[in-house]
C-alpha positions, 0 to 999 in steps of 0.5 A: 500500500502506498501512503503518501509516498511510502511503501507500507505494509498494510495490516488491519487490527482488532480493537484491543491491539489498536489500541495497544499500539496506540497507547505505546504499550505494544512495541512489537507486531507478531505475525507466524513464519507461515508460506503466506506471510514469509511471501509477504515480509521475506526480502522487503525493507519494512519501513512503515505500518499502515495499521488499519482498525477493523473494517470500516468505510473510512477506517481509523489508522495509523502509520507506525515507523518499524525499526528493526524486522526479525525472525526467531520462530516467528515475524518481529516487527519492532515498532518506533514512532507513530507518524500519523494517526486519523481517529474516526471510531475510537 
């Protein structure tokens, strides 16, 4: 997804880890090392979140910079700065 000028991965939350993010509380995005989402991370210099809350016509987002990804047993997406925040819904 593009987002004024940056490439960011697109990854749409729930409630409860939205706000997480939100409140500086949870510093890192997890995802399985499974085929689809090693296809989606694998090789990719992550710079930006787009995180997307729920499903909704005009969404609540937020662009969050990711500082480091690594991968243990699963995805690691270390998160630093929210760069942008639109709140329509919490």
């Amino acid at each position: 997804m593009i987002w004024k000028d940056k490439e960011c991965l697109h990854l749409v939350l729930m409630k409860e880890p939205f706000q997480r993010i939100l409140n500086g509380d949870k510093i890192i995005e997890y995802r399985d090392a499974t085929p689809y989402w090693d296809k989606r991370l694998m090789d990719k210099d992550i710079k930006w979140i787009y995180f997307q809350y729920a499903y909704h016509k005009n969404p609540t987002h937020m662009v969050v910079e990711v500082t480091d990804v690594k991968i243990t047993d699963r995805w690691e997406m270390h998160l630093g700065k929210i760069i942008h925040l639109e709140n329509k819904h919490l």
